[in-house]
C-alpha positions as CSV (number, residue, x, y, z in Angstrom):
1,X,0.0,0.0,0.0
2,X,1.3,3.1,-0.8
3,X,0.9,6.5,0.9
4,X,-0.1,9.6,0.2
5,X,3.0,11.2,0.1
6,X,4.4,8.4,-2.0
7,X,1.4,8.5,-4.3
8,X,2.3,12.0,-4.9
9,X,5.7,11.1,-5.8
10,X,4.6,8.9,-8.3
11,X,2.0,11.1,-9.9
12,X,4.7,13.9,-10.2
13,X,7.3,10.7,-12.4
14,X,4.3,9.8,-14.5
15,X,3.7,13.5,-15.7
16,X,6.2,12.9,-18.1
17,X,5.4,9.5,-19.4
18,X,3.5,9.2,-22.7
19,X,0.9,6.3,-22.1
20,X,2.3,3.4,-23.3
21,X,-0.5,0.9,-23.8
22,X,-4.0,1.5,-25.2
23,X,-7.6,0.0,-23.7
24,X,-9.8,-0.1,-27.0
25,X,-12.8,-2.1,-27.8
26,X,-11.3,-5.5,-27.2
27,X,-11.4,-4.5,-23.6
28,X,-8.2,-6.3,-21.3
29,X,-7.1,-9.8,-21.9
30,X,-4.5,-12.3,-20.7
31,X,-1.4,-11.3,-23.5
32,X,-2.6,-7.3,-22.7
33,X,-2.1,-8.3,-18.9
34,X,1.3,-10.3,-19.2
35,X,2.8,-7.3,-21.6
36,X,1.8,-4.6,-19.0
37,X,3.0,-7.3,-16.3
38,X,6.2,-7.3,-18.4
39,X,6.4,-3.3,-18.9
40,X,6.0,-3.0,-15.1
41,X,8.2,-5.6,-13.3
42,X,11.2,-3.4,-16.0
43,X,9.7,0.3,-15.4
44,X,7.6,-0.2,-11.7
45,X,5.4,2.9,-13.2
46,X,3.2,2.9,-16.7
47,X,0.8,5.3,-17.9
48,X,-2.6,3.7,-20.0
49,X,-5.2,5.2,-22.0
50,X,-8.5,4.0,-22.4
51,X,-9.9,4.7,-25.8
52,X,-13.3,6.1,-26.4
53,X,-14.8,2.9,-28.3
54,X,-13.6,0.7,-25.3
55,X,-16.4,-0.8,-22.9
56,X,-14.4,0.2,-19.7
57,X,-13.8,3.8,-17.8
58,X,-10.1,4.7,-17.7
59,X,-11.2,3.9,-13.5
60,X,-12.7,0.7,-14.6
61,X,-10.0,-0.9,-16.6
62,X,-7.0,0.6,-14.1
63,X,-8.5,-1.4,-11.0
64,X,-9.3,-4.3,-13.3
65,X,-5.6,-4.5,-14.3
66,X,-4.3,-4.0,-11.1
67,X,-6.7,-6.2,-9.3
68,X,-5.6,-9.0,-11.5
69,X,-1.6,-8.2,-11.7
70,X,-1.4,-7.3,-8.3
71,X,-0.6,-3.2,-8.7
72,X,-1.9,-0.3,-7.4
73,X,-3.5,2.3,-9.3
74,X,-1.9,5.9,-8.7
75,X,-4.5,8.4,-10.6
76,X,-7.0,8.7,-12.8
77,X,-7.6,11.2,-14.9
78,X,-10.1,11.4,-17.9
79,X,-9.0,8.9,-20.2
80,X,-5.7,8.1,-18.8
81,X,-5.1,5.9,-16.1
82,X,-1.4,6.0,-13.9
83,X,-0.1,1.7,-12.8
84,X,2.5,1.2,-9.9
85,X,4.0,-2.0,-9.4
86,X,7.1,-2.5,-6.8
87,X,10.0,-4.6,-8.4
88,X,10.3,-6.2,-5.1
89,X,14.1,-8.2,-6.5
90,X,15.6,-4.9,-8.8
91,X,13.5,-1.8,-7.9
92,X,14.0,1.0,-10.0
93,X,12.2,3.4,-8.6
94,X,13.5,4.9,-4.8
95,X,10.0,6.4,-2.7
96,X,11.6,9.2,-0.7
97,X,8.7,8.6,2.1
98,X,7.7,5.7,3.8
């Protein structure tokens, strides 16, 4: 679980990301999951948009993905949806606040 603090932290290293996988109107399935898995476990922070012709809300589809990866969504906003993951073994990214 991350804290407030923290989560603030991560919001201000995501503004700069460009999202790097979209949610269109195949919805989320398993190879989507194990390449954001993937992206994740190498990165610990990803940025997702959901398109407009998909079935899910940006806030939908981030707590589906990381219900079923085991993440923790950071933000939401509008179409674009911010992932954490902790690389427990290489981690890349340092949380000043605990």
């Amino acid at each position: 679980m991350i804290t407030p603090k923290q989560r603030a932290e991560l919001k201000a290293l995501a503004n700069s990301l460009d999202p790097a996988f979209q949610i269109g109107k195949g919805g989320i399935n398993d190879a989507q999951l194990a390449q954001i898995d993937d992206y994740l476990r190498v990165h610990e922070l990803i940025k997702i948009k959901v398109l407009e012709n998909s079935m899910y809300t940006a806030a939908e589809a981030a707590a589906e993905i990381a219900e079923r990866i085991s993440a923790e969504v950071v933000q939401v906003i509008g179409s674009k949806a911010i992932i954490y993951k902790r690389n427990e073994e290489e981690p890349v990214i340092r949380l000043k606040h605990k």
